[in-house]
GUNU-963966 format. One line per 5 residues: number of its first residue (from 1); for each residue x, y, z of N, C-alpha, C. Coordinates in pm, whole numbers, plus 32768, in hexadecimal, padded with zeros to 4 digits. Layout:
residues N
NUM = X/Y/Z/X/Y/Z/X/Y/Z ~ ...
This chain:
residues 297
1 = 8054/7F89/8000/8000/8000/8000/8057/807D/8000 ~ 800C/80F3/7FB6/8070/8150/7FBD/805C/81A2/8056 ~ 80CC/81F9/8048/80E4/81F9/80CC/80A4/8279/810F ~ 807E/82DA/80AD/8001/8348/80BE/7FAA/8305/8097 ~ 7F06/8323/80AE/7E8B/82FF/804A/7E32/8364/8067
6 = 7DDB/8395/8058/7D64/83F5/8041/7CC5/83AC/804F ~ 7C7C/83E1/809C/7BF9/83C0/8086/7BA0/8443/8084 ~ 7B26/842B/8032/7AB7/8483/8028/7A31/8451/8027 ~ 79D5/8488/806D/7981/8445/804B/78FD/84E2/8076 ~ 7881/8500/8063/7832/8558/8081/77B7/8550/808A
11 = 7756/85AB/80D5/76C3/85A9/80D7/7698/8628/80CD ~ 760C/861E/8089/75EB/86A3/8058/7676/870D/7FFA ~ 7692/8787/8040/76BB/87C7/800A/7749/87E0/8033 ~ 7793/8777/809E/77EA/8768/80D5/784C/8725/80B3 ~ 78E7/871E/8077/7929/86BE/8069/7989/86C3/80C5
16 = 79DA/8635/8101/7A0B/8640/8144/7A8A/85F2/8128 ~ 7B0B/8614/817C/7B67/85BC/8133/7BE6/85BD/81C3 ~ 7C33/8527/81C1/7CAD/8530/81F0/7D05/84DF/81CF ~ 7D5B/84F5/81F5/7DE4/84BA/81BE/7E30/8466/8246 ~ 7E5F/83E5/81FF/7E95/838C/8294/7F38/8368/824C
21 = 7F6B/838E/82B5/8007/8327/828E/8014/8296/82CE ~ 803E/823F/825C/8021/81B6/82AB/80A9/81AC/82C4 ~ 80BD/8190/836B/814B/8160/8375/814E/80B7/83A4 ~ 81C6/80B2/83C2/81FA/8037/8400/8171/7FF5/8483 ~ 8154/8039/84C4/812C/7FF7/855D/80C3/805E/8527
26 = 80C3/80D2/850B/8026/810C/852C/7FFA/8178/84EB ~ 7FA0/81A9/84C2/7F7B/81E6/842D/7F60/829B/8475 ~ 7F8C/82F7/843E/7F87/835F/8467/7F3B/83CA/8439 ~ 7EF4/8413/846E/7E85/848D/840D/7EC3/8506/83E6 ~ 7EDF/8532/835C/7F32/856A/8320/7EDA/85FB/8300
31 = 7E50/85F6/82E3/7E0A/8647/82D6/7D65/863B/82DD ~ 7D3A/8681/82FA/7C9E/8667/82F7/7C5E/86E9/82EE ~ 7BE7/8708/82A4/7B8D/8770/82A3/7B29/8787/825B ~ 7ADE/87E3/8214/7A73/87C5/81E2/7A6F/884F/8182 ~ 79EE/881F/8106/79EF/88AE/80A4/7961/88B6/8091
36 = 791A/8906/80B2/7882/893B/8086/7863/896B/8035 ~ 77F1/8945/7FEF/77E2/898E/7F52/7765/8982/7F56 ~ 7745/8A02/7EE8/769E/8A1B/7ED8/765E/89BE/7E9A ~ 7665/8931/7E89/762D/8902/7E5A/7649/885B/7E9D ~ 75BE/880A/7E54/75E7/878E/7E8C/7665/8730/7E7B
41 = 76D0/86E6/7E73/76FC/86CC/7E39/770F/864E/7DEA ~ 767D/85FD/7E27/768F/857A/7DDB/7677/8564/7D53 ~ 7601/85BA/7D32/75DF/85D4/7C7B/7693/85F5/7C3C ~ 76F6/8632/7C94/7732/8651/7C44/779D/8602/7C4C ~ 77CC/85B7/7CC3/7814/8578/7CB5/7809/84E4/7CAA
46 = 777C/84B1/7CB6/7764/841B/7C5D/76EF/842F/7C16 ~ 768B/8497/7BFC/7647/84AA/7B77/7634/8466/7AFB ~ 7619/847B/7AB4/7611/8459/7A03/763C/84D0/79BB ~ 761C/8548/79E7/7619/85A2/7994/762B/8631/79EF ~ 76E3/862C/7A3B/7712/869A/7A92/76FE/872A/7A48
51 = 76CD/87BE/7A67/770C/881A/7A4A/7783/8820/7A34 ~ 77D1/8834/79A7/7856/888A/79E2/788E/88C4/7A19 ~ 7809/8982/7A2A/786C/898C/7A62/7871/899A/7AF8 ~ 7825/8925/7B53/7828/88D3/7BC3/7888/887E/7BCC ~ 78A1/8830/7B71/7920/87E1/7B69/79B3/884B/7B59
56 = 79C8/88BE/7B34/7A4D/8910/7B4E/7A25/892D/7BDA ~ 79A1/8936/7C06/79CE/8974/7C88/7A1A/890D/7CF4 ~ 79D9/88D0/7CDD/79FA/8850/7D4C/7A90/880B/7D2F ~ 7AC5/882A/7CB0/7B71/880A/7C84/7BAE/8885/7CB4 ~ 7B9A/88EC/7CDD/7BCD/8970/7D02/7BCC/8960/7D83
61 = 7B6E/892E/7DD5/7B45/88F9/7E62/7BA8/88AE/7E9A ~ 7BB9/883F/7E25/7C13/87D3/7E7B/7CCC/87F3/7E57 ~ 7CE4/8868/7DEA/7D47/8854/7DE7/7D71/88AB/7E37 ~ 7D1A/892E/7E6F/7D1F/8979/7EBB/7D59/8938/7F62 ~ 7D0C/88B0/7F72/7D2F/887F/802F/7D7B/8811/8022
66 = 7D7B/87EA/7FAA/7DC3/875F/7FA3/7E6D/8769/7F15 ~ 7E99/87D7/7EFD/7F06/881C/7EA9/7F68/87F6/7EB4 ~ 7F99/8809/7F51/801F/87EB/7F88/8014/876A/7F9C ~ 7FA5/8709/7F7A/7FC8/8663/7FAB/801B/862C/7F53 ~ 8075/85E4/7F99/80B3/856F/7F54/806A/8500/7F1F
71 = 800A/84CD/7F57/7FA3/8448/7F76/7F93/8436/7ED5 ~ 7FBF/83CB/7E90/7F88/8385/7E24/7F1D/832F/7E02 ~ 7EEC/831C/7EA8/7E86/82DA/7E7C/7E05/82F6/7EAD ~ 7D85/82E1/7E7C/7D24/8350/7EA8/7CAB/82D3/7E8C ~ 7C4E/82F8/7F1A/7BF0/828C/7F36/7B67/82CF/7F3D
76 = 7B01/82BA/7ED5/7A90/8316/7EE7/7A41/82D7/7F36 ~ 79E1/82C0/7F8B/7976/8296/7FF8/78FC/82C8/7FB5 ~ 78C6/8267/7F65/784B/82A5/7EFE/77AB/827C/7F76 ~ 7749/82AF/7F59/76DF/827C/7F92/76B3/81F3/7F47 ~ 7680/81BB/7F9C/7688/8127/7F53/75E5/814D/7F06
81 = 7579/817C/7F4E/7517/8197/7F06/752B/81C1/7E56 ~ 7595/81E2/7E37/75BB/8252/7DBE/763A/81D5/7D6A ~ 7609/813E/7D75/7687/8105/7D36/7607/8072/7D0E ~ 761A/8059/7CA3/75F9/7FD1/7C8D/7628/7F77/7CEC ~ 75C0/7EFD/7D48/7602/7ED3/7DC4/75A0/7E34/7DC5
86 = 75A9/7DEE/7E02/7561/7D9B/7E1F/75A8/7D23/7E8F ~ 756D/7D05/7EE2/7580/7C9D/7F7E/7574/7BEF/7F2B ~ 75F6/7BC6/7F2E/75CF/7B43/7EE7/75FC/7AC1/7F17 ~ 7585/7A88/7F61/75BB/7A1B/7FD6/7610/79A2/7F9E ~ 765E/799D/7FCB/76E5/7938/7FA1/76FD/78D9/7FE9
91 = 7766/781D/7FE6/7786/781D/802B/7813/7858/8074 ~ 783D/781F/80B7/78C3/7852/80FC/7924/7830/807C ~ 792F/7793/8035/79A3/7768/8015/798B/77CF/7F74 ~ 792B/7826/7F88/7914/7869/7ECB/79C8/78A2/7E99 ~ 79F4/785B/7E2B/7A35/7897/7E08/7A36/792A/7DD1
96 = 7AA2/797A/7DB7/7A80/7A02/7D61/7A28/79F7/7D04 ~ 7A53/7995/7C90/7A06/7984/7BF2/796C/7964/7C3D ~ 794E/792B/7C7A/78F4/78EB/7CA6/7877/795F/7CDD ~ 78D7/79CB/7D2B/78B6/7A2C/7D40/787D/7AB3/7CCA ~ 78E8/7AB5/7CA4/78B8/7B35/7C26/7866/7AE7/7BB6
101 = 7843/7A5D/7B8C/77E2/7A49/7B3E/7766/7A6D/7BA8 ~ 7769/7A24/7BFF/76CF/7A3D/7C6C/768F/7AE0/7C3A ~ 7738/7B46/7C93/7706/7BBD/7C8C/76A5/7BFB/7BF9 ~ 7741/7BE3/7B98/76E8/7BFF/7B28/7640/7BE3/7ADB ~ 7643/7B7C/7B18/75D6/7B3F/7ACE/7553/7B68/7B19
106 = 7576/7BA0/7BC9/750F/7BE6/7C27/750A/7C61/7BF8 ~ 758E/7CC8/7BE4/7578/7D63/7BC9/7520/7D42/7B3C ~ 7543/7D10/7ADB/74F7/7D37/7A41/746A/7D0B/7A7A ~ 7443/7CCC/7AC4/73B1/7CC0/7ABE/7377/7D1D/7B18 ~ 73CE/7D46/7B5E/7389/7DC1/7BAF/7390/7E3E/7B6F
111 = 73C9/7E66/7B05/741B/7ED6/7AAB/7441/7EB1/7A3A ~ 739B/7E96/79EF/73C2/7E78/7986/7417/7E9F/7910 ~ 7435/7F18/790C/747A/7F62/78C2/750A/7F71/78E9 ~ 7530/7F3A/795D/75C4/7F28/795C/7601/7EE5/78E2 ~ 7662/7EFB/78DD/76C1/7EDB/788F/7741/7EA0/78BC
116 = 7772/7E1C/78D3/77B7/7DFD/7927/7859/7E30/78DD ~ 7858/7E2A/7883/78DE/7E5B/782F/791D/7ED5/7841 ~ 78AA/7F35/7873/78B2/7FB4/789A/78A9/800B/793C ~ 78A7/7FA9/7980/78EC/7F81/7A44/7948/7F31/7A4F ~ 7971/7F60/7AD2/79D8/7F0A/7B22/7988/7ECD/7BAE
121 = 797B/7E2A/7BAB/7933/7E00/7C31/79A7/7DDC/7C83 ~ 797C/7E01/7CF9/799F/7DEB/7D9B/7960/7DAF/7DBF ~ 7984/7D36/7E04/7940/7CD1/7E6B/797A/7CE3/7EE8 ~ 7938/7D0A/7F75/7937/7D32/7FDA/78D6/7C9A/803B ~ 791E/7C3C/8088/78FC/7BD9/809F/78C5/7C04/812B
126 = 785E/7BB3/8153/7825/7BE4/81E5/77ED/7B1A/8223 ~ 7819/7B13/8282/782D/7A6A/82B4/7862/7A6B/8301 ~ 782A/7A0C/836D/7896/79AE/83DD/78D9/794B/838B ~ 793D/7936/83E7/79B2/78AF/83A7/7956/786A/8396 ~ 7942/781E/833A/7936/7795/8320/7880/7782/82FF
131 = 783E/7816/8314/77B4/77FF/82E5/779D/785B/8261 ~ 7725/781E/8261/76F4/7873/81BE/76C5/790C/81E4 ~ 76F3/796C/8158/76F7/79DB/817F/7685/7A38/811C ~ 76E7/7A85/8119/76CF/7B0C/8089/772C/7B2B/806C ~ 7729/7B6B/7FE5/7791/7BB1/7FAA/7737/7C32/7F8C
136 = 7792/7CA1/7F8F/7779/7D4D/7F6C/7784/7D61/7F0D ~ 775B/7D4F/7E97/7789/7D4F/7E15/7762/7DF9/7DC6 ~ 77CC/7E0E/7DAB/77D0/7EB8/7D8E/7807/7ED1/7D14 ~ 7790/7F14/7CA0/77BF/7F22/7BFF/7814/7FD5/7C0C ~ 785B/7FE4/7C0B/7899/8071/7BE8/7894/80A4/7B58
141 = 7880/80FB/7B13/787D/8111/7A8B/7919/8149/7A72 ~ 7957/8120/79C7/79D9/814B/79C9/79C2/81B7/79CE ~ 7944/8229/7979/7949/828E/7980/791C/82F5/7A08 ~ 7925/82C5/7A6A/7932/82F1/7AEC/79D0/831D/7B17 ~ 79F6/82A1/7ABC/7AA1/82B1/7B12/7AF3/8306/7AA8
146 = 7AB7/831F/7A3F/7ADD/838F/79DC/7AC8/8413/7A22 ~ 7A62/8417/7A2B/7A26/8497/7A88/7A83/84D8/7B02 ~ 7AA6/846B/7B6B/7B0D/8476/7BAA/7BB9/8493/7B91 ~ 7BA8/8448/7B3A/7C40/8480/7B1B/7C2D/8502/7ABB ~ 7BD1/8538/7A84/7BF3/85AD/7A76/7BF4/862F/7AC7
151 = 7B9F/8632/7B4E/7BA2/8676/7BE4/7BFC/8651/7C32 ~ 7C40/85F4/7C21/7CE4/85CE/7C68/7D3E/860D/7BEF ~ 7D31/862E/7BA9/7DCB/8621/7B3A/7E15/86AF/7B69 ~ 7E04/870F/7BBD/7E71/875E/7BD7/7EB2/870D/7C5C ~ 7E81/86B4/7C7A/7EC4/866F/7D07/7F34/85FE/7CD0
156 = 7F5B/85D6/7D57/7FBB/8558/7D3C/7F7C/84ED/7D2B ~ 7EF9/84DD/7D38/7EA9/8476/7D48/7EB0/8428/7C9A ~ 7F03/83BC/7CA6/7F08/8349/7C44/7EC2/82E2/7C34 ~ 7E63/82B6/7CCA/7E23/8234/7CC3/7D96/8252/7CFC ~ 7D15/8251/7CD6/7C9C/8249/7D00/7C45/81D5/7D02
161 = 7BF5/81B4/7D7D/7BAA/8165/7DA1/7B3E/81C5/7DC3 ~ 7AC4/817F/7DBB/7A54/81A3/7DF1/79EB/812C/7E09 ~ 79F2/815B/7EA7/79A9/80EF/7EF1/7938/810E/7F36 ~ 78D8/80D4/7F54/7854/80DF/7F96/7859/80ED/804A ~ 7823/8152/8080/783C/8199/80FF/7822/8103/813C
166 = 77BE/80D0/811C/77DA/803B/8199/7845/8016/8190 ~ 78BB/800A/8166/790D/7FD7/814E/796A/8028/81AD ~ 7977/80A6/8177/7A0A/80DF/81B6/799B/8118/8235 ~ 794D/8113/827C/7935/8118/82FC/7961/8081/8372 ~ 7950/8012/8318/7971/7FA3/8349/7A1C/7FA0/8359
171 = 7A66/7FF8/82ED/7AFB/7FC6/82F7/7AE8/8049/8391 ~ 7AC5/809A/83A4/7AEB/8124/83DE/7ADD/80BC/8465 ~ 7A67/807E/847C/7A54/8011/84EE/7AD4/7FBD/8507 ~ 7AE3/7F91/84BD/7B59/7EE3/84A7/7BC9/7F1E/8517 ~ 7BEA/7FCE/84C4/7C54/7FFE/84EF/7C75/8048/857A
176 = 7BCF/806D/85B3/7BC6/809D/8651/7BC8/804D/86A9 ~ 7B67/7FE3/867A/7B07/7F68/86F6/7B57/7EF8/8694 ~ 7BB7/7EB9/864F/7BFA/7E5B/8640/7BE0/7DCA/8687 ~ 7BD8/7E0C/870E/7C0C/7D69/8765/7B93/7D25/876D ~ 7BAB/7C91/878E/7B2F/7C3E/879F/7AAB/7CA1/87ED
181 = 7A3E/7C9E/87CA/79BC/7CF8/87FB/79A5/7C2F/882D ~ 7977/7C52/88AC/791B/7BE3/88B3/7857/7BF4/8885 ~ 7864/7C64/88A5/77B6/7C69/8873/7797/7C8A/87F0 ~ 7747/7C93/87D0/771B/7CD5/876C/7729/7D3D/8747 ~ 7739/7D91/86AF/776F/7E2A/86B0/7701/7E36/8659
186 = 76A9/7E8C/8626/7670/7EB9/85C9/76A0/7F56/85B3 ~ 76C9/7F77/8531/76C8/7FDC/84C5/76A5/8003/847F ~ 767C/809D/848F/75D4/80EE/8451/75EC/813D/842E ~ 75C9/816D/8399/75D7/81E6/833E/7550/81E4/834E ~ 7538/8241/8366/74A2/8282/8378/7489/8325/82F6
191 = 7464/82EE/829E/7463/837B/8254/73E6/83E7/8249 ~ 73B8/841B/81FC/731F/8440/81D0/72EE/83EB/817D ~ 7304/8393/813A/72B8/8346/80FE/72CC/82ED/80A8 ~ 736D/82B2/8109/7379/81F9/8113/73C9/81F0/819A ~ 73DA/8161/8193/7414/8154/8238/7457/80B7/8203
196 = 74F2/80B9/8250/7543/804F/8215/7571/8018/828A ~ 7560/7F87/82B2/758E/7F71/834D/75E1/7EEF/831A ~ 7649/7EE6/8397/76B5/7E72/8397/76A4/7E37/8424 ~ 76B0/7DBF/8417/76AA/7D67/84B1/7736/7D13/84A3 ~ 7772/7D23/8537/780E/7D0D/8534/77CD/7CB4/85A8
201 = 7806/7C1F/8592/77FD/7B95/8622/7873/7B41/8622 ~ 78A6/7B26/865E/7913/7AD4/8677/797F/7AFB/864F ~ 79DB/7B92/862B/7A00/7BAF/85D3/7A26/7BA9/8532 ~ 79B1/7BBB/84F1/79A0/7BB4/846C/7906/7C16/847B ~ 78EF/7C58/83EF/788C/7C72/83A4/782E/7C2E/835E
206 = 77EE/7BF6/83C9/7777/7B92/83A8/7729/7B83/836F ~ 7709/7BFB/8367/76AA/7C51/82EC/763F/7CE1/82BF ~ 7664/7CEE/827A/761F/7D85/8258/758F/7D92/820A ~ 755E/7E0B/8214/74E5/7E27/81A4/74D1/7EA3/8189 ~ 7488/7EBB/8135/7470/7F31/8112/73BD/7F55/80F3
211 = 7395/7FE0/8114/7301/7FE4/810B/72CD/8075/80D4 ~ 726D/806E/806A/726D/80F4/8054/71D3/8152/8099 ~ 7211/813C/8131/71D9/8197/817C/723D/81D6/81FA ~ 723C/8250/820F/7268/82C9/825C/725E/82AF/82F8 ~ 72AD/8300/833B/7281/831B/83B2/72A7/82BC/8433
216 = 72F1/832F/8499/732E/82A6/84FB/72C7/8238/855B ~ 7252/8258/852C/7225/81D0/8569/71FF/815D/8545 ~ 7203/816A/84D3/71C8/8132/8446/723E/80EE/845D ~ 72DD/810C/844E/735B/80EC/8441/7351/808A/8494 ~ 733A/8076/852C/7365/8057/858C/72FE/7FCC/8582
221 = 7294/7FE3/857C/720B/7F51/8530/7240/7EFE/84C0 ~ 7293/7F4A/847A/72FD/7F06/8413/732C/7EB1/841F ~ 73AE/7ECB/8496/73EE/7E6F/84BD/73D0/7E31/8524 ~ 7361/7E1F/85AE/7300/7DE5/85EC/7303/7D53/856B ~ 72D5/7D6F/84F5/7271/7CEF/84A2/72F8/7CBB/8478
226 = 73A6/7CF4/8480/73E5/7CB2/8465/740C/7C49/849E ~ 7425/7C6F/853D/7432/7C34/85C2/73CF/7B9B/85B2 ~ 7368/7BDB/8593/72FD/7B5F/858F/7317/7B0C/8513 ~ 7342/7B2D/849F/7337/7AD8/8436/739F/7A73/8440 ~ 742C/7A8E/84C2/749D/7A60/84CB/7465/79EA/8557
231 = 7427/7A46/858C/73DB/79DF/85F9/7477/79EC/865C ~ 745E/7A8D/869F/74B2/7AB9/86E2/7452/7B14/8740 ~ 7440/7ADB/87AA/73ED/7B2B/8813/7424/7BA0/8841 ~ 738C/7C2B/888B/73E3/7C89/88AD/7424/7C83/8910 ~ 7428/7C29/8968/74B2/7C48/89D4/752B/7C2F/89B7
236 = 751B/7C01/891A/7598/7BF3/88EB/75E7/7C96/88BC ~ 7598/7CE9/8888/75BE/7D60/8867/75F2/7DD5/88CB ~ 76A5/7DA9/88A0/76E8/7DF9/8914/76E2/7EBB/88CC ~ 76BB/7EF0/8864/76EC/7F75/883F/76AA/7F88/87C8 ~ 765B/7FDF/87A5/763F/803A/8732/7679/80A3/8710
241 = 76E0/808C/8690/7753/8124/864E/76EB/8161/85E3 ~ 76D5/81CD/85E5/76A7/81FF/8565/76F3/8267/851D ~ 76FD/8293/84A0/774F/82DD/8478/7738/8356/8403 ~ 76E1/834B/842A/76A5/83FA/83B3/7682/8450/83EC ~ 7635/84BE/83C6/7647/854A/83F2/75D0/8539/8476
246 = 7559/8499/8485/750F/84AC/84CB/7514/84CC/856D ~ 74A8/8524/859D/74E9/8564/862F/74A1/84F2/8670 ~ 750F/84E6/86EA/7518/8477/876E/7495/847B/878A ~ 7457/84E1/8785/73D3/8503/87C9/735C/84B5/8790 ~ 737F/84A3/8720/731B/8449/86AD/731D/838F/86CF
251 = 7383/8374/8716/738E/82E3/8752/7336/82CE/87D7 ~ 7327/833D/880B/7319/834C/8896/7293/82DE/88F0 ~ 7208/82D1/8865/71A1/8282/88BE/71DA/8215/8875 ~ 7243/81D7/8872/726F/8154/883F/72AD/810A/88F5 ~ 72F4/8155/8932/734D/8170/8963/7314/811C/89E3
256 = 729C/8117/89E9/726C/80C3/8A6B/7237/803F/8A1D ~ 721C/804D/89E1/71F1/7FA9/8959/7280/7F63/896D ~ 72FD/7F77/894C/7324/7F35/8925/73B3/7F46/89AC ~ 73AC/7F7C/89FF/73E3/7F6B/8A5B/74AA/7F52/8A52 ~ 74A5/7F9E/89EC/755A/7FC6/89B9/756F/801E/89B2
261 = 75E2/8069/89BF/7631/80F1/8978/761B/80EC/88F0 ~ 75EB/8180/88BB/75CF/818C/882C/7637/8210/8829 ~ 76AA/820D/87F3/76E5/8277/87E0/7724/8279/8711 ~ 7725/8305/872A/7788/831A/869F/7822/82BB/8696 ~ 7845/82B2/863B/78D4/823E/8605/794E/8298/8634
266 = 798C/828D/8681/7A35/82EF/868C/7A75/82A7/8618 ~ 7A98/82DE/85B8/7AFC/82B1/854B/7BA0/82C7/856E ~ 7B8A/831B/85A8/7C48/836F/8606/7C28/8314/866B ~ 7C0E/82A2/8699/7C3D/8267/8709/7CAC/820E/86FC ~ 7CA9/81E1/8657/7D24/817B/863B/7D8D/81DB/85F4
271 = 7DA9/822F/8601/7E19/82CB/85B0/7E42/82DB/8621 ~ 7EBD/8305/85FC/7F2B/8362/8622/7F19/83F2/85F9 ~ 7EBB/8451/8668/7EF3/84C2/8658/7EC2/8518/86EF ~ 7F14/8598/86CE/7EF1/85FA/874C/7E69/861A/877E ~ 7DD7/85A3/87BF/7D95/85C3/87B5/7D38/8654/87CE
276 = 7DC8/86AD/882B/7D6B/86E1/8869/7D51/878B/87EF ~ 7D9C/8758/878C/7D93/879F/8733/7D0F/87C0/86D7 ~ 7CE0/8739/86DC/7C36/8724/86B0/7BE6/87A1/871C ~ 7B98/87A3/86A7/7B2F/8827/8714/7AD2/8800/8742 ~ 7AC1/8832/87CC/7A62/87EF/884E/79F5/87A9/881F
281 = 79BE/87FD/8795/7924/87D3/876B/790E/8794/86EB ~ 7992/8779/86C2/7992/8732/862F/7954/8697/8625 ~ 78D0/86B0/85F8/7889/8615/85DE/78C7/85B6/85AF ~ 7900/854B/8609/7950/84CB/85FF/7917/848F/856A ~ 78A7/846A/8591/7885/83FC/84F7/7892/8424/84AD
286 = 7895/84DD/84A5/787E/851E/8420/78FE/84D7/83A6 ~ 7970/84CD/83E5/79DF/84A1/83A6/7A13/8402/839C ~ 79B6/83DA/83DF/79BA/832E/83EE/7A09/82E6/8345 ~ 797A/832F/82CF/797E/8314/8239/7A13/8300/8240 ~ 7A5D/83BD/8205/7ABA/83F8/81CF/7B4F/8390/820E
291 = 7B40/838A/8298/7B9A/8329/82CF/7BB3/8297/82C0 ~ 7B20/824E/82AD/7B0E/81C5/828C/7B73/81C2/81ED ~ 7B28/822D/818C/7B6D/8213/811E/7BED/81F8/8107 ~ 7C17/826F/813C/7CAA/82A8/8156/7D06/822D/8197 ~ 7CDF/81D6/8202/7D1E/8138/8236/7D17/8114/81D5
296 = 7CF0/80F2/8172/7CFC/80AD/80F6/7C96/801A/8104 ~ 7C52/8000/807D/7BDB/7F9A/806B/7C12/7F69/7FFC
């Protein structure tokens, strides 16, 4: 891996971005911050049909906070709602090939108009050892990653990925809370109007879903029916992380139901840096994405 990397990832009208140095023993935060713009930015940065000249602004944006980076390699954190996707139960022993025919042959029937010649699929595996799972199967368009490298090209940035926020919220996890969890973990993107949850048991990613309905309680019933579909009771559920812009306050009549800590994700708990440099009130999850990416997927 290279030894700078970059992540970005945004909501609404917000993009956000940081930079990690991966060292020897422990990965360090090189930069982090954010750029606001009058407009939304997902039409423009995974769209069909971006403004231009929305797209100079947002290349003026990033070469503006991100100029002086060295980092060659650059990790986008896309909304998974906004990517050809589909949950495709596998067993454990599925080989790769085994895998990307499944996927393929699930995305074209869900999207019919894909074009498989014209994406790059990611398979993102979710399973205990030795039982049957899912796979995350994620179509990227090449002309997405065209798009990108032309809003990177005043940077150093040589290598782009773009991955689905369940994903680099789960690495941002791997890399804080690492060690054996004995209980149960559930992980909640709660948006306006989808909601993407991950259930972590025995250490592994057991399995995920995705739903296209909003709102942290909705989120939290989500993964409740995951718990159950795994046939994992609630006293098994040691912690609820969530990680989008939703306020704590919105979990709150969950909070006696389900009898756990429901807090936002610390992504700086597994980094090396001066925390006390972070500002008193800077929303932890807000950066969960930009950091997950940035560890590299």
């Amino acid at each position: 891996m290279d030894r700078l990397s970059v992540g970005i990832a945004f909501e609404g009208s917000v993009l956000y971005y940081a930079e990690i140095e991966h060292q020897p023993l422990a990965r360090r935060l090189v930069r982090l911050g954010s750029c606001e713009f009058s407009f939304p930015l997902e039409p423009v940065l995974l769209g069909p049909s971006p403004p231009p000249g929305q797209l100079d602004t947002v290349r003026q944006a990033l070469e503006s906070v991100l100029g002086r980076s060295l980092s060659r390699r650059l990790t986008v954190s896309a909304p998974l709602s906004a990517l050809p996707h589909a949950f495709i139960p596998l067993p454990p022993d599925a080989s790769p090939q085994e895998q990307a025919r499944s996927a393929w042959w699930e995305l074209e029937r869900l999207y019919p108009v894909l074009e498989p010649s014209k994406h790059r699929l990611r398979c993102y595996t979710h399973h205990r050892p030795d039982e049957a799972g899912a796979v995350l199967a994620v179509a990227v368009s090449e002309a997405l990653y065209e798009r990108w490298r032309e809003l990177v090209r005043p940077l150093a940035v040589k290598s782009i990925h773009i991955a689905p926020t369940l994903v680099a919220a789960e690495r941002a996890f791997e890399v804080s809370f690492g060690e054996r969890q004995e209980q149960a973990i559930l992980l909640v993107g709660a948006y306006h109007e989808y909601t993407e949850v991950a259930l972590r048991w025995q250490s592994a990613w057991a399995a995920a879903a995705s739903y296209p309905v909003g709102d942290a309680l909705n989120a939290l019933y989500f993964g409740l029916r995951l718990l159950e579909a795994h046939r994992i009771g609630l006293s098994h559920l040691g912690r609820v992380y969530y990680y989008t812009n939703a306020e704590e306050s919105a979990f709150g009549q969950t909070r006696e139901v389900l009898r756990c800590p429901i807090e936002p994700l610390d992504p700086f708990a597994g980094l090396v840096l001066q925390r006390h440099r972070l500002p008193p009130d800077l929303p932890l999850s807000t950066y969960t994405l930009p950091i997950g990416a940035a560890l590299g997927l």
